[in-house]
C-alpha positions in Angstrom: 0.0 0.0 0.0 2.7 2.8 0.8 4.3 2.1 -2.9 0.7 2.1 -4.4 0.0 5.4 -2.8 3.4 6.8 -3.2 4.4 5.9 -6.1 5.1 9.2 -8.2 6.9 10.2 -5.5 9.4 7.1 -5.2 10.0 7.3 -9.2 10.8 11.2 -9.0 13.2 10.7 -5.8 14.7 7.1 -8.0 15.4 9.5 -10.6 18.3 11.4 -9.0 20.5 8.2 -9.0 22.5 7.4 -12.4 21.1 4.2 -12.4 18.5 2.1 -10.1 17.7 -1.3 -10.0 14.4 -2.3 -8.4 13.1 -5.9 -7.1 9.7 -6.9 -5.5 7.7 -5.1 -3.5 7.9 -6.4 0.0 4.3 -6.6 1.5 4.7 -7.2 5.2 1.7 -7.2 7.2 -0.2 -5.5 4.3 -4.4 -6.3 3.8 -4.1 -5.2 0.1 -2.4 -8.3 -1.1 -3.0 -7.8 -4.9 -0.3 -8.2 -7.5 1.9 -4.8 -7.8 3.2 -4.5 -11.6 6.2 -2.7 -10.7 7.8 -3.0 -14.0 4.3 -1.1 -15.3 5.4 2.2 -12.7 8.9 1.9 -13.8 8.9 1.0 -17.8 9.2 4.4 -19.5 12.3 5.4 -17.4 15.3 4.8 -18.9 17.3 4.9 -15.4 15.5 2.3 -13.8 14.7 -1.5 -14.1 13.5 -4.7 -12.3 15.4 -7.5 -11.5 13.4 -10.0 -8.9 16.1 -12.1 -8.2 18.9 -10.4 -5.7 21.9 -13.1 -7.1 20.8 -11.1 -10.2 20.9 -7.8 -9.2 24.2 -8.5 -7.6 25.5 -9.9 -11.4 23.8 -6.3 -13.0 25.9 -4.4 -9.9 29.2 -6.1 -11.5 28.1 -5.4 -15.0 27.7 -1.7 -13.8 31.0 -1.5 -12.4 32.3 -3.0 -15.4 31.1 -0.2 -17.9 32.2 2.6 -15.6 35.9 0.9 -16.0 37.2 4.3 -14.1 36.0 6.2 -10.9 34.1 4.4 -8.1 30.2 3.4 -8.1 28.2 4.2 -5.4 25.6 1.4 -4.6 22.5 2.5 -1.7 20.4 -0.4 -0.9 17.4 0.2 0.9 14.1 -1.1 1.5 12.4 -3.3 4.0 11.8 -7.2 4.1 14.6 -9.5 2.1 16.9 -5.8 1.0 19.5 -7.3 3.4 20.0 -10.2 1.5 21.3 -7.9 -1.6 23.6 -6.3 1.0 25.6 -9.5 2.1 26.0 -10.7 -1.0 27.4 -7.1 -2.2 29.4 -7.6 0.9 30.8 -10.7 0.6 31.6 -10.0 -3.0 33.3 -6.9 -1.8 35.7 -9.4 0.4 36.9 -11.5 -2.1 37.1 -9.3 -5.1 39.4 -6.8 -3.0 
């Protein structure tokens, strides 16, 4: 319900960022339980996309890095529910890479 009301808002404040990469919507103790199309909010921006699996997002992270080939990225994760999980892998990729 809080990305279904906020929406416009969360895709203006997305838009600031070079790039973003966003995954499912975590639900929580939510009563609206209907499918959210994400991709549908996010589709005509050119900054953003959907990747639902975090190994995934973690291999389009890389692939980010890659292209920039100089300078340093700058990677926010945020959200609630399963976001962590994004973070340890970044993390533990982080240890072994460096």
């Amino acid at each position: 319900s809080r990305f279904r009301l906020n929406h416009k808002k969360y895709i203006k404040s997305l838009k600031i960022a070079d790039r973003a990469i966003l995954t499912e919507v975590f639900r929580g103790r939510e009563y609206d339980k209907k499918d959210l199309d994400l991709k549908s909010y996010i589709k005509t921006q050119k900054s953003m996309e959907f990747i639902a699996n975090h190994e995934d997002v973690l291999k389009r992270i890389k692939e980010i890095s890659q292209e920039r080939k100089k300078g340093k990225i700058y990677v926010v994760v945020m959200g609630a529910g399963y976001s962590y999980k994004i973070t340890k892998l970044l993390a533990k990729e982080l240890r072994i890479t460096n």
